[in-house]
C-alpha positions as CSV (number, residue, x, y, z in Angstrom):
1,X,-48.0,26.1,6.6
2,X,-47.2,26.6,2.9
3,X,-43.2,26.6,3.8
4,X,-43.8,23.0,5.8
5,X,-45.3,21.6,2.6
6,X,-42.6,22.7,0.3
7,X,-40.2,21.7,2.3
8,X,-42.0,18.1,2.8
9,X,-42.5,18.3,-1.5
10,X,-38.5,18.5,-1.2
11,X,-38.2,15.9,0.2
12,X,-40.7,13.4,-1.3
13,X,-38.9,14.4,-4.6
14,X,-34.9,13.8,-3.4
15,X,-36.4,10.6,-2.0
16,X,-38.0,9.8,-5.9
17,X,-34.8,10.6,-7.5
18,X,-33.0,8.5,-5.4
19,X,-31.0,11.1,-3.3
20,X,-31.9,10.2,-0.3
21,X,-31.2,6.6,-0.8
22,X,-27.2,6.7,-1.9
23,X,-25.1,4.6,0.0
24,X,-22.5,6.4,2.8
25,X,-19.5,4.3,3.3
26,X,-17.5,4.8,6.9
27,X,-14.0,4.6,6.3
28,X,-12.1,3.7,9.1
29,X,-8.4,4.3,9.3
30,X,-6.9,1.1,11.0
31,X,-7.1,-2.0,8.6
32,X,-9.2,-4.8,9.8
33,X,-7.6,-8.0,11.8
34,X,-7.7,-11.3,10.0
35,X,-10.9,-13.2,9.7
36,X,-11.9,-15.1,12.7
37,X,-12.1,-19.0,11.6
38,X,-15.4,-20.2,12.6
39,X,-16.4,-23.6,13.1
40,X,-19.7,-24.2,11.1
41,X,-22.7,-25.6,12.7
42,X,-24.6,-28.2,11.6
43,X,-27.3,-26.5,9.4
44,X,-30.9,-26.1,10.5
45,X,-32.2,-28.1,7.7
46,X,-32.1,-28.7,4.0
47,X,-31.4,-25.6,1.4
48,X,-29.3,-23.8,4.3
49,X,-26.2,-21.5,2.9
50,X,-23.6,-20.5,4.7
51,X,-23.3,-16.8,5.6
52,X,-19.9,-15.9,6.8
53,X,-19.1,-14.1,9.8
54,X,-17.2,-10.3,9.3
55,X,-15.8,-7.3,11.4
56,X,-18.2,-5.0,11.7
57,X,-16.8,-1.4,12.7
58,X,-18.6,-0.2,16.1
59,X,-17.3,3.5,16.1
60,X,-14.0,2.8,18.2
61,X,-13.1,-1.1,17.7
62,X,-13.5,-3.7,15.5
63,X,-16.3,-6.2,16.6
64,X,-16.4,-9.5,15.0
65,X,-20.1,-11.0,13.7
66,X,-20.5,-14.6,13.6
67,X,-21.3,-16.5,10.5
68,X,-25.1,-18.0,10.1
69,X,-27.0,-20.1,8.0
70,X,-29.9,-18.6,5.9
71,X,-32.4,-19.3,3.3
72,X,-31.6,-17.8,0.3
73,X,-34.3,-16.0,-1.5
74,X,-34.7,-17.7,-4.4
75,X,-33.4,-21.2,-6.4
76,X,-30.3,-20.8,-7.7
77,X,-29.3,-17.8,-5.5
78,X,-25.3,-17.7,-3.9
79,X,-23.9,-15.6,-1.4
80,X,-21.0,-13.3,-2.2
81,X,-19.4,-12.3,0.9
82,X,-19.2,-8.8,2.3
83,X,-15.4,-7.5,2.7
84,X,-13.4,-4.7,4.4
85,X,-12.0,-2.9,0.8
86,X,-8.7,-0.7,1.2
87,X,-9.6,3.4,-0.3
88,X,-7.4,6.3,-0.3
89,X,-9.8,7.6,2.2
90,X,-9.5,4.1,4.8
91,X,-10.8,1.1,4.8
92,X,-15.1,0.4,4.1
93,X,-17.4,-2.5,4.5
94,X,-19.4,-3.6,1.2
95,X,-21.8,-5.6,2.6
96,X,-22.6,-9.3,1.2
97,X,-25.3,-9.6,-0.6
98,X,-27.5,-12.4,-2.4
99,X,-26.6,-12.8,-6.5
């Protein structure tokens, strides 16, 4: 009993430090094809951004994700794009995020 809660205490405290929460990037070897030119949709209503699609890396292949409009989060927000970025190690996705 007292080994489970140390080991739970562990844990807790990588978790507060921020251990646990590091991001892992996948690197794949094979570059990733040219962007798929999508066709935007007429948006769902006012304050709609565009969200581009991307490849997304399924483990064997790449699989492309379609582009979607969204909300943003809050006035004055802009989407930066995710993209594939070339390493040493591969190739990784860095995800889009809102700025």
């Amino acid at each position: 009993m007292l080994r489970k809660g140390l080991i739970t205490c562990a844990i807790a405290t990588m978790l507060t430090a921020g251990v646990g929460l590091a991001k892992v990037h996948v690197y794949v070897g094979l570059a990733p094809p040219a962007p798929v030119v999508e066709t935007r949709p007429v948006p769902p209503g006012p304050g709609y951004m565009w969200t581009p699609g991307y490849y997304n890396w399924d483990g064997a292949h790449y699989v492309w994700v379609n582009g979607q409009w969204m909300l943003p989060p809050g006035h004055h927000h802009h989407y930066v794009a995710g993209a594939w970025v070339h390493h040493h190690r591969g190739w990784y996705y860095r995800e889009g995020y809102w700025k």
